[in-house]
N, CA, C and O atoms as CSV, one atom per row, in Angstrom:
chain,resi,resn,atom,element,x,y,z
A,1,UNK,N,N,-10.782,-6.880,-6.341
A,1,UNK,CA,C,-9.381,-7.222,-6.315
A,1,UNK,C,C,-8.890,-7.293,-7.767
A,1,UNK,O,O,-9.510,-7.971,-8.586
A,2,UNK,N,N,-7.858,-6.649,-8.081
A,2,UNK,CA,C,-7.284,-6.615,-9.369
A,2,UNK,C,C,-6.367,-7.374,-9.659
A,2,UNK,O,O,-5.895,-7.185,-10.780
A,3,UNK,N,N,-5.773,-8.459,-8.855
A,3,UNK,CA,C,-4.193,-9.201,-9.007
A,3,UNK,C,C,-4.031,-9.904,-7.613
A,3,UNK,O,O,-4.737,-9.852,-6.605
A,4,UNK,N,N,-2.466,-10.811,-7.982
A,4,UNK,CA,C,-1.783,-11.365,-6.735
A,4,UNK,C,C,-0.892,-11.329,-7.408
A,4,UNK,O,O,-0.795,-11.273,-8.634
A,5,UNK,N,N,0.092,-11.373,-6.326
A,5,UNK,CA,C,1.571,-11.749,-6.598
A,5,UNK,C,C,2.873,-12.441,-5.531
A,5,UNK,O,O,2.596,-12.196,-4.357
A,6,UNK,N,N,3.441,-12.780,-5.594
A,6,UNK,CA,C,3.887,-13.502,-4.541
A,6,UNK,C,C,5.724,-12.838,-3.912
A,6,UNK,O,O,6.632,-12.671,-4.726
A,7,UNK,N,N,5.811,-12.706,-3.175
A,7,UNK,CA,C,7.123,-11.484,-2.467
A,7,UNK,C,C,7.812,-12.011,-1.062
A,7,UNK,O,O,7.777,-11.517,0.065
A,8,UNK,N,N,8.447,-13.194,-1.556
A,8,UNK,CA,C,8.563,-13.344,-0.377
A,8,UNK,C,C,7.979,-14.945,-0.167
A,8,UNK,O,O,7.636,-15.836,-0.944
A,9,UNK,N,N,8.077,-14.777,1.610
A,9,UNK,CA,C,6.978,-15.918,1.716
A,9,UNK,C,C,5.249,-15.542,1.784
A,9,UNK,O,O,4.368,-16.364,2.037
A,10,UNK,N,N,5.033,-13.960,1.464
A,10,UNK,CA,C,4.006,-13.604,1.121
A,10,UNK,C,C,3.149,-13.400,0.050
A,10,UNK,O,O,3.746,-13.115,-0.988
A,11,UNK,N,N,1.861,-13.459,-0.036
A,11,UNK,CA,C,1.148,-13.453,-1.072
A,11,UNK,C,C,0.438,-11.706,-0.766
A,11,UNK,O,O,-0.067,-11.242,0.255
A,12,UNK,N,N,0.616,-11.242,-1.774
A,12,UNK,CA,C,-0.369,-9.877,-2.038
A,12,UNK,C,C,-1.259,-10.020,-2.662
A,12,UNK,O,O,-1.139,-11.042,-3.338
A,13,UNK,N,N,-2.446,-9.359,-2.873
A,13,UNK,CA,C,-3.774,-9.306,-2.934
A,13,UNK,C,C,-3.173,-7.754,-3.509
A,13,UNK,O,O,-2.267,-7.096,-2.998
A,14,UNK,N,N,-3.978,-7.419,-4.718
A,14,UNK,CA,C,-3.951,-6.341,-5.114
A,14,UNK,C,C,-5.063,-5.507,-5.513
A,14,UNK,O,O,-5.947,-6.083,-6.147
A,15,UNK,N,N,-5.226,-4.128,-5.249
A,15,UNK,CA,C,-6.270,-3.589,-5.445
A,15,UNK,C,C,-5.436,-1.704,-6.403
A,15,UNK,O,O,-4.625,-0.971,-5.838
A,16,UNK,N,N,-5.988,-1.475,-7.777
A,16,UNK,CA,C,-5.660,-0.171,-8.018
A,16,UNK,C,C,-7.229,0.509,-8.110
A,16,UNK,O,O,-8.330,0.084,-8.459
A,17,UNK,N,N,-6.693,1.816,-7.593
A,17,UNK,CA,C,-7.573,2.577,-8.280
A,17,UNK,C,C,-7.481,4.016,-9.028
A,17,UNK,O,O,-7.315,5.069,-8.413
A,18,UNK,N,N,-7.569,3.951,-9.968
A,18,UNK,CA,C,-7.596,4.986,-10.987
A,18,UNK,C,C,-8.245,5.993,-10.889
A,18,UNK,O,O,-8.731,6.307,-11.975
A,19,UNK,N,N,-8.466,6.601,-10.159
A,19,UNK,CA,C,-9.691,7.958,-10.170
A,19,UNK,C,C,-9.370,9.396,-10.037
A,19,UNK,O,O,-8.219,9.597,-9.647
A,20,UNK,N,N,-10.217,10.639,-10.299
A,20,UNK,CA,C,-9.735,11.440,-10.358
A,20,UNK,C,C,-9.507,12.409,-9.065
A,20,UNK,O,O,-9.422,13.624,-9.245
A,21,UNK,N,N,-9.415,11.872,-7.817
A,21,UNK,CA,C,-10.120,11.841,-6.652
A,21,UNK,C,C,-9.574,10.728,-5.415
A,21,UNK,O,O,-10.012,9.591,-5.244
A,22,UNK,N,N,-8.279,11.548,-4.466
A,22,UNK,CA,C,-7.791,10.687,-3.719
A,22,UNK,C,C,-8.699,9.681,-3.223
A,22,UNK,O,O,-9.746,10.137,-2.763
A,23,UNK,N,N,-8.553,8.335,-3.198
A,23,UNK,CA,C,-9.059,7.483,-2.033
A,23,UNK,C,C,-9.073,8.070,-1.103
A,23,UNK,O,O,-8.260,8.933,-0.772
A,24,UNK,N,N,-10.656,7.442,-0.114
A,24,UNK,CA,C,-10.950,7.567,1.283
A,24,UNK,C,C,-10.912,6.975,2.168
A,24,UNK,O,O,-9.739,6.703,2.425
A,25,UNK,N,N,-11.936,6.363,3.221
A,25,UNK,CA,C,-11.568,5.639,4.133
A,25,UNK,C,C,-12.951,4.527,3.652
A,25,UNK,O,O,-12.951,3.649,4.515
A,26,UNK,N,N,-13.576,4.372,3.095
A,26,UNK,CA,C,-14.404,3.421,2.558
A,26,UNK,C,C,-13.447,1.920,1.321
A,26,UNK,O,O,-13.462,0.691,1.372
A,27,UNK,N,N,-12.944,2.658,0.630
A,27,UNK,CA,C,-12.160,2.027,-0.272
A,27,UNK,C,C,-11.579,1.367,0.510
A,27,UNK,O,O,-11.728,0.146,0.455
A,28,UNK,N,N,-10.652,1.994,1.579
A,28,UNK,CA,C,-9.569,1.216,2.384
A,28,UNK,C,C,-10.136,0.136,3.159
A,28,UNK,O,O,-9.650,-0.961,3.436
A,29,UNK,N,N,-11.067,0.561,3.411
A,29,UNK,CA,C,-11.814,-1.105,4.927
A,29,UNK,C,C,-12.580,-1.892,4.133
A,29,UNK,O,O,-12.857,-2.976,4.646
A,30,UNK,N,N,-13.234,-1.598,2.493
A,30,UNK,CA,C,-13.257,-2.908,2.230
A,30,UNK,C,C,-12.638,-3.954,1.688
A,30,UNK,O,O,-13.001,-5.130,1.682
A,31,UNK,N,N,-10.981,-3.106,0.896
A,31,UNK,CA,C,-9.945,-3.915,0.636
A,31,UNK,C,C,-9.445,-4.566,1.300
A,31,UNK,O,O,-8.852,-5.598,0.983
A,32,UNK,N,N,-9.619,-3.930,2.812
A,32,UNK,CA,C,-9.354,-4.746,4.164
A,32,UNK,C,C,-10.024,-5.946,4.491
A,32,UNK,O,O,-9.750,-7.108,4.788
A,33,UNK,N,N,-10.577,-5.536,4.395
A,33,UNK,CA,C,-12.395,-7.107,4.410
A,33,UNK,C,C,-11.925,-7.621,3.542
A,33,UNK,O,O,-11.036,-8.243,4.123
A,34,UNK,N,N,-11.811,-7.905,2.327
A,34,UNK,CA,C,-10.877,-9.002,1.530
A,34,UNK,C,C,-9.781,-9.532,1.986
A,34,UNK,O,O,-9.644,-10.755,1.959
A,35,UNK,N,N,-8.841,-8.735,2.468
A,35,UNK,CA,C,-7.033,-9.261,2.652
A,35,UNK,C,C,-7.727,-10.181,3.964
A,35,UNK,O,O,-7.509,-11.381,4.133
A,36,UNK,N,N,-8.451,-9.476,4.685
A,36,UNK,CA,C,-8.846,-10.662,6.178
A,36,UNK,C,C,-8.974,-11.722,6.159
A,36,UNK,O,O,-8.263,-12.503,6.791
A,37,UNK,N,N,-10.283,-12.163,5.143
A,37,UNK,CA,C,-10.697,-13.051,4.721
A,37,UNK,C,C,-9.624,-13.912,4.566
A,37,UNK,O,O,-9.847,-15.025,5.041
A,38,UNK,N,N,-8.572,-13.773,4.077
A,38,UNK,CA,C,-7.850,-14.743,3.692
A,38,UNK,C,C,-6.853,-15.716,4.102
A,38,UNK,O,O,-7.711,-16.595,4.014
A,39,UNK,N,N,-5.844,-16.348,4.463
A,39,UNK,CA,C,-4.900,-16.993,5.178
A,39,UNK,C,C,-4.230,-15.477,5.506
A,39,UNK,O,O,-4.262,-14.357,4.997
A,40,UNK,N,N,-3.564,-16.178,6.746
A,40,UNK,CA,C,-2.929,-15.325,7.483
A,40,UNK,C,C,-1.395,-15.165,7.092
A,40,UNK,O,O,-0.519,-15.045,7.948
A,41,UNK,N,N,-1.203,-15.172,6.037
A,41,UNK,CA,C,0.423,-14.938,5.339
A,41,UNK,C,C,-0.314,-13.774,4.434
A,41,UNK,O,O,0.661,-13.038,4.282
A,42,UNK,N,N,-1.285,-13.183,3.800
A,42,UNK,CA,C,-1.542,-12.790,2.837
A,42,UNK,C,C,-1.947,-11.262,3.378
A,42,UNK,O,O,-2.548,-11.019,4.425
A,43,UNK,N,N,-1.448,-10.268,2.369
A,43,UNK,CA,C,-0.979,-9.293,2.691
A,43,UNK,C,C,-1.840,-8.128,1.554
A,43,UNK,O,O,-2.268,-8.692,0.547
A,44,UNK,N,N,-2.020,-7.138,1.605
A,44,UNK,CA,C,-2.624,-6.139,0.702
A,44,UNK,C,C,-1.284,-5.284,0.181
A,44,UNK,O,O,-0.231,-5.130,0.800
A,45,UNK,N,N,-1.684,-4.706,-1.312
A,45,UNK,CA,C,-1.309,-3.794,-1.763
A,45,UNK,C,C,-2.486,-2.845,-2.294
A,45,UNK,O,O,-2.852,-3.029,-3.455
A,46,UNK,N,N,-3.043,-1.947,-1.614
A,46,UNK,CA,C,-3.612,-0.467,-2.653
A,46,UNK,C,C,-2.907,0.464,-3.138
A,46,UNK,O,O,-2.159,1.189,-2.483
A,47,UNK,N,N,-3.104,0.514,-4.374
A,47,UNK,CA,C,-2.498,1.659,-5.554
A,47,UNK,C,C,-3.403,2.215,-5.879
A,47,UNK,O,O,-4.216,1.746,-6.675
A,48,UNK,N,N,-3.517,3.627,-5.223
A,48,UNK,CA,C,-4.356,4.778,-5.267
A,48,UNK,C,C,-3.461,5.780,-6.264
A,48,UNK,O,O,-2.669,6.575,-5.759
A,49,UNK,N,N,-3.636,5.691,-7.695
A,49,UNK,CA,C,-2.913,6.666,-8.319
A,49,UNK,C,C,-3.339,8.251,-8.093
A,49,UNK,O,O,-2.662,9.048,-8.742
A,50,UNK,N,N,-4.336,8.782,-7.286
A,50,UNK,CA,C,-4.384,10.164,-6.751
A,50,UNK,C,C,-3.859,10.154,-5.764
A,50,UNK,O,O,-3.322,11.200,-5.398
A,51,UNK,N,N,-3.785,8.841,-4.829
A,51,UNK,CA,C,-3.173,9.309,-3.267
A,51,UNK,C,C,-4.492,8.952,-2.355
A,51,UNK,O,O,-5.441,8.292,-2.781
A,52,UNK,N,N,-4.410,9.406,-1.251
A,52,UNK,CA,C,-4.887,9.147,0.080
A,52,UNK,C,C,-4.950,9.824,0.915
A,52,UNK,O,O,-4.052,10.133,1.698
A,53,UNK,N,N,-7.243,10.557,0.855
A,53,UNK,CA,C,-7.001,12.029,1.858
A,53,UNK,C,C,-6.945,11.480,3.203
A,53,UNK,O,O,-7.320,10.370,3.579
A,54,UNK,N,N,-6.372,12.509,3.930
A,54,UNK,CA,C,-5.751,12.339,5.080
A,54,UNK,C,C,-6.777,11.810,6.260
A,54,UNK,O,O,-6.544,11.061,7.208
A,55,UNK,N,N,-8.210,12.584,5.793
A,55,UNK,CA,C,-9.242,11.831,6.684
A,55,UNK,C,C,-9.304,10.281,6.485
A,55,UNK,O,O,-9.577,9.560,7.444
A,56,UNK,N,N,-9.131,9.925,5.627
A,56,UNK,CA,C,-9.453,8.564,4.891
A,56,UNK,C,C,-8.258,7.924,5.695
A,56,UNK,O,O,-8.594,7.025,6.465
A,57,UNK,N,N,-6.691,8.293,5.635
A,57,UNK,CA,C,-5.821,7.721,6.362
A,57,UNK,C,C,-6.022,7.511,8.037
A,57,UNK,O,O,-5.846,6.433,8.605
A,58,UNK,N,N,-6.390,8.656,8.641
A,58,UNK,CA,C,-6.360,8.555,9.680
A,58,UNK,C,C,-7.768,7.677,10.098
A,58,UNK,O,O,-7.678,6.934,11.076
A,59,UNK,N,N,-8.784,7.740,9.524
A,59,UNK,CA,C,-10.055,7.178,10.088
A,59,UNK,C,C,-9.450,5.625,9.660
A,59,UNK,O,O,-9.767,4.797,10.514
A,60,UNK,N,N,-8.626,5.032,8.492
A,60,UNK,CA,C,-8.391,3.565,7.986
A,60,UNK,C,C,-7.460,2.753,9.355
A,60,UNK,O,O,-7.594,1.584,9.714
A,61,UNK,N,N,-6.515,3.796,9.935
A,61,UNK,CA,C,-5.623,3.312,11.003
A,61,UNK,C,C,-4.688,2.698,11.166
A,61,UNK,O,O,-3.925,2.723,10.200
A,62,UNK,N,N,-4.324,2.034,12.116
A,62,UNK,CA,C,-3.145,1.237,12.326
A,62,UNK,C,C,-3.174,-0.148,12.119
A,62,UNK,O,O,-4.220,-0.679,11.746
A,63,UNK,N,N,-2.058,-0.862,12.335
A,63,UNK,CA,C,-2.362,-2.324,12.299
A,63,UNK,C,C,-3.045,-2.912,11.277
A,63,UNK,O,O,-4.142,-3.464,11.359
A,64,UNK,N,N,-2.441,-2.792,10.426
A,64,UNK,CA,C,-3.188,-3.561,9.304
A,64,UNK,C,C,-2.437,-4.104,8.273
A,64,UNK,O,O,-1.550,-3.372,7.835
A,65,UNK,N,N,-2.609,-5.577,7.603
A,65,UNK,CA,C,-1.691,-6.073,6.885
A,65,UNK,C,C,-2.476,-5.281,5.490
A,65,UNK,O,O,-3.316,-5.882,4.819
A,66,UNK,N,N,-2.143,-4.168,5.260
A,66,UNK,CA,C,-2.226,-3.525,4.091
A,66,UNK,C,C,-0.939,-2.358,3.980
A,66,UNK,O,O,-0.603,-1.455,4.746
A,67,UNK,N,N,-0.416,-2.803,2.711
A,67,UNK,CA,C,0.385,-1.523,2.272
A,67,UNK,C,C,-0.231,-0.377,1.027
A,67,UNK,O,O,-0.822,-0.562,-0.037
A,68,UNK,N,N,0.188,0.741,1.680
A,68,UNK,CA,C,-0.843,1.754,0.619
A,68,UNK,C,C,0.652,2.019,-0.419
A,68,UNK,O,O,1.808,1.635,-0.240
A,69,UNK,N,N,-0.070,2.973,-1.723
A,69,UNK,CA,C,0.759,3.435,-2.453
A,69,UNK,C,C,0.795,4.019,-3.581
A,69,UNK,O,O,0.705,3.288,-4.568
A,70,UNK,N,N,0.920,5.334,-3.767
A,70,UNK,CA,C,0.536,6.222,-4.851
A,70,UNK,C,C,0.879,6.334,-5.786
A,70,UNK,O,O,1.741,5.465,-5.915
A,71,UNK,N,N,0.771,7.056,-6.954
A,71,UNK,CA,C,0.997,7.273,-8.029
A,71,UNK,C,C,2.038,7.644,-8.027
A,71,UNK,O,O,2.821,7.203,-8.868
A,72,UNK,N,N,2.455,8.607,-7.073
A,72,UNK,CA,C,3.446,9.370,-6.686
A,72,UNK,C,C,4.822,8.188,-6.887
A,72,UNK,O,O,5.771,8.242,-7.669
A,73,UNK,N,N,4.590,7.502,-6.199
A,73,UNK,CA,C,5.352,6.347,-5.303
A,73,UNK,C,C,6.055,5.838,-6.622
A,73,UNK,O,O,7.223,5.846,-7.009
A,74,UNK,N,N,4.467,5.242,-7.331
A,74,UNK,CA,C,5.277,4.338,-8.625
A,74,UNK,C,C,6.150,5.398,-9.590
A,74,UNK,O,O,7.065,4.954,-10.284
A,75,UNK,N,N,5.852,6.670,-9.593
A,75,UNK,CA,C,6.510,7.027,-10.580
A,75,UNK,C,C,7.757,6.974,-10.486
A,75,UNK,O,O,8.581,6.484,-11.258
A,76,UNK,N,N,7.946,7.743,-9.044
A,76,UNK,CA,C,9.028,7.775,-8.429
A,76,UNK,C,C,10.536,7.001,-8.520
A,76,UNK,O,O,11.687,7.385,-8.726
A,77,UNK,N,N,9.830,5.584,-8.229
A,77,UNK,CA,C,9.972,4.156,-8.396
A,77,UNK,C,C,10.938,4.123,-9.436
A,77,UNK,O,O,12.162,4.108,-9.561
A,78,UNK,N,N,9.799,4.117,-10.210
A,78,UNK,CA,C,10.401,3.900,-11.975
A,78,UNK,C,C,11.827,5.237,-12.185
A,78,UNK,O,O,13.020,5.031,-12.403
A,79,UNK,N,N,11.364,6.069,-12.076
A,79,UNK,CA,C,12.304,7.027,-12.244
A,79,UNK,C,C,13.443,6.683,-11.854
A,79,UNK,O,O,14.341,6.489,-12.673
A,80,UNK,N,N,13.633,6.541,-10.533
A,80,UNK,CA,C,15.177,6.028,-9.849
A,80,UNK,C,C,15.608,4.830,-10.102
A,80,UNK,O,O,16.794,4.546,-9.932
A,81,UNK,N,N,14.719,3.956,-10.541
A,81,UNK,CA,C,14.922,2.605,-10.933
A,81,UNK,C,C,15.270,1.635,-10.051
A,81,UNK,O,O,16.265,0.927,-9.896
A,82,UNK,N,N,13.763,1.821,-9.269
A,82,UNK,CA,C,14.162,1.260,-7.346
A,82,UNK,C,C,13.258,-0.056,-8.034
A,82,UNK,O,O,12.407,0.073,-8.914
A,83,UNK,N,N,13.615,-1.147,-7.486
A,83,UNK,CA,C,12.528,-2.290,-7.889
A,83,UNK,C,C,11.408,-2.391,-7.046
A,83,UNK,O,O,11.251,-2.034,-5.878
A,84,UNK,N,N,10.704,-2.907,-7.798
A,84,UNK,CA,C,8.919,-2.766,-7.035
A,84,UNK,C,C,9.801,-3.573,-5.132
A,84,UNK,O,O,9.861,-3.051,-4.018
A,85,UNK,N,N,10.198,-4.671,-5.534
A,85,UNK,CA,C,10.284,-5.252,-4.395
A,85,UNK,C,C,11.438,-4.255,-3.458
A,85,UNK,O,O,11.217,-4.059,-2.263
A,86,UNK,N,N,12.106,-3.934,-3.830
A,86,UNK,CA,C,12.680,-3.061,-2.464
A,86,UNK,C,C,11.689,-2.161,-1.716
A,86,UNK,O,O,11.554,-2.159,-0.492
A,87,UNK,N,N,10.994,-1.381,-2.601
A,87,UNK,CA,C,9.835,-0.445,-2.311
A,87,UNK,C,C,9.127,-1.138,-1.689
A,87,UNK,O,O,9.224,-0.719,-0.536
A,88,UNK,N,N,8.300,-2.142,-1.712
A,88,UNK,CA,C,7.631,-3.059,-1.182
A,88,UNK,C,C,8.452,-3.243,0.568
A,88,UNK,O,O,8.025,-2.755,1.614
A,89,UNK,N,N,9.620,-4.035,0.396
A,89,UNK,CA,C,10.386,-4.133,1.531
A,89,UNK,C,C,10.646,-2.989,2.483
A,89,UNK,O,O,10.368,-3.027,3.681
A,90,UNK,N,N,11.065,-2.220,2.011
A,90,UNK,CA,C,10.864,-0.711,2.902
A,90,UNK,C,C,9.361,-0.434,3.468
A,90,UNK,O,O,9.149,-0.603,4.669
A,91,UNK,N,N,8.260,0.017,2.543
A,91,UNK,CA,C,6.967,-0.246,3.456
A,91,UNK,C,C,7.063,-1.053,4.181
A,91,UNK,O,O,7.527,-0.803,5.293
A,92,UNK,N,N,6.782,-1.952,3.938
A,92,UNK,CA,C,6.339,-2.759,5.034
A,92,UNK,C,C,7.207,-2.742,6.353
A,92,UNK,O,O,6.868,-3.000,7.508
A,93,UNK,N,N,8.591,-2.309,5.767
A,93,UNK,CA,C,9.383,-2.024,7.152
A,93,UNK,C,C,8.679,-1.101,7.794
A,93,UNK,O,O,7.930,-1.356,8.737
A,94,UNK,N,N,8.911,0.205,7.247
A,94,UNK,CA,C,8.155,0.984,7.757
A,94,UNK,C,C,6.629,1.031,8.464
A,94,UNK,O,O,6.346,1.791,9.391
A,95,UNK,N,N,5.933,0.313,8.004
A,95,UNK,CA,C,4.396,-0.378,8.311
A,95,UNK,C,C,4.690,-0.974,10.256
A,95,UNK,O,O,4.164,-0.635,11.317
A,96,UNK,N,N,5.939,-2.114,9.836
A,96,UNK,CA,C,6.019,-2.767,11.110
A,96,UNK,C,C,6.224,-1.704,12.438
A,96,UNK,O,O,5.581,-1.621,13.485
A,97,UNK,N,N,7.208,-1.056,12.020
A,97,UNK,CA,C,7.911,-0.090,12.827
A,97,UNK,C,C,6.832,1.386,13.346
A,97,UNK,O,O,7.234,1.996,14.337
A,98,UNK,N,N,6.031,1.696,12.928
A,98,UNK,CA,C,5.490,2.553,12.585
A,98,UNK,C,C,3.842,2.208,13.032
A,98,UNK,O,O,3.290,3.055,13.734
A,99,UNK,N,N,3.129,1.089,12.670
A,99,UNK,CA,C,2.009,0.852,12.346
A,99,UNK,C,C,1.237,1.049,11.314
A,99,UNK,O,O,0.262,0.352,11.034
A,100,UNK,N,N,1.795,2.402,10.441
A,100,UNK,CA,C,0.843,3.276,9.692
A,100,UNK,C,C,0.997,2.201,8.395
A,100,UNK,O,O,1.799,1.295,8.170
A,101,UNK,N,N,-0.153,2.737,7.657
A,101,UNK,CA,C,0.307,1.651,5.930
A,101,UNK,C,C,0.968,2.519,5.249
A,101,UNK,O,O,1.854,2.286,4.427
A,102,UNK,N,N,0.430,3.821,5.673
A,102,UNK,CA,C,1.616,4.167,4.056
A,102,UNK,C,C,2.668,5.274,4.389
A,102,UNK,O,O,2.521,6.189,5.200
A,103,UNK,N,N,3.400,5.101,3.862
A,103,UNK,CA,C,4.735,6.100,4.311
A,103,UNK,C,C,5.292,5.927,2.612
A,103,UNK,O,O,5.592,4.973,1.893
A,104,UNK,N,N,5.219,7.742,2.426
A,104,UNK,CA,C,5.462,8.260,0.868
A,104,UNK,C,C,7.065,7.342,0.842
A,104,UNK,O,O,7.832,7.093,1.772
A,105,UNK,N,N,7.164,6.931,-0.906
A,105,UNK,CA,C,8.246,6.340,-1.039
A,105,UNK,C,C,9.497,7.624,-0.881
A,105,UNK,O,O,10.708,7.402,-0.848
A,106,UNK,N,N,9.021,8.614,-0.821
A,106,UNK,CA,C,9.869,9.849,-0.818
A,106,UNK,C,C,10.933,9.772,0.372
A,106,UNK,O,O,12.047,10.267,0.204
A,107,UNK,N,N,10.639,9.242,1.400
A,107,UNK,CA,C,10.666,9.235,2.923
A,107,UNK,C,C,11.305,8.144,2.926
A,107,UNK,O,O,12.353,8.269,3.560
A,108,UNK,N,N,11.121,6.883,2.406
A,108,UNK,CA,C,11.836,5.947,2.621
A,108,UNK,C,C,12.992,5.704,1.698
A,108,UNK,O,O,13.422,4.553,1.766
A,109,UNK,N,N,13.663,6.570,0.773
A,109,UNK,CA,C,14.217,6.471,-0.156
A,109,UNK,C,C,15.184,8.040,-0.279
A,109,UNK,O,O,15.346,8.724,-1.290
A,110,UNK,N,N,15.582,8.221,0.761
A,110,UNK,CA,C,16.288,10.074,0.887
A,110,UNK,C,C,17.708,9.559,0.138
A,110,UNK,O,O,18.489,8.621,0.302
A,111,UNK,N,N,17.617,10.505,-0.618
A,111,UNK,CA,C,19.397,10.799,-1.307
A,111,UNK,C,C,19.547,11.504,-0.780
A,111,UNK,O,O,20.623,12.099,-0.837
């Protein structure tokens, strides 16, 4: 775990990873095994700055208090000058509505 931060009446648990080499589905279930562990207000963020192969997404699944989020995402972010927390708020909308964790900030953010 790399961080916390607090959003809300939630606490995030943070995990990045830097590699040259999307995250899989190993990375994801044991960041999961941490966020579990914990009180039930407390929530994940993974920052996979390559992204997230699709086997890895689909084998990680539904239902899960984890939000994913790429490199892509933050740059993005920054560029338009969206604040972490709206971005944040949209996932997780999307998360509820949806099940899935990650939905590109691209998608939730159409001009």
């Amino acid at each position: 775990m790399d961080g916390s931060f607090i959003l809300g009446t939630d606490v995030y648990l943070v995990e990045a990873k830097y590699e040259a080499s999307p995250t899989g589905v190993g990375d994801l279930h044991a960041f999961h095994g941490k966020v579990t562990d914990k009180a039930g207000w407390t929530r994940g963020l993974f920052v996979a700055f390559e992204g997230f192969t699709q086997i890895g997404l689909e084998a990680f699944g539904r239902g899960k208090r984890i939000i994913l989020m790429t490199g892509e995402d933050l740059h993005d972010a920054l560029g338009r000058h969206i604040p972490l927390s709206e971005v944040l708020e949209r996932k997780v909308r999307a998360a509820a509505e949806t099940g899935w964790p990650f939905t590109p900030l691209a998608d939730l953010f159409r001009s």
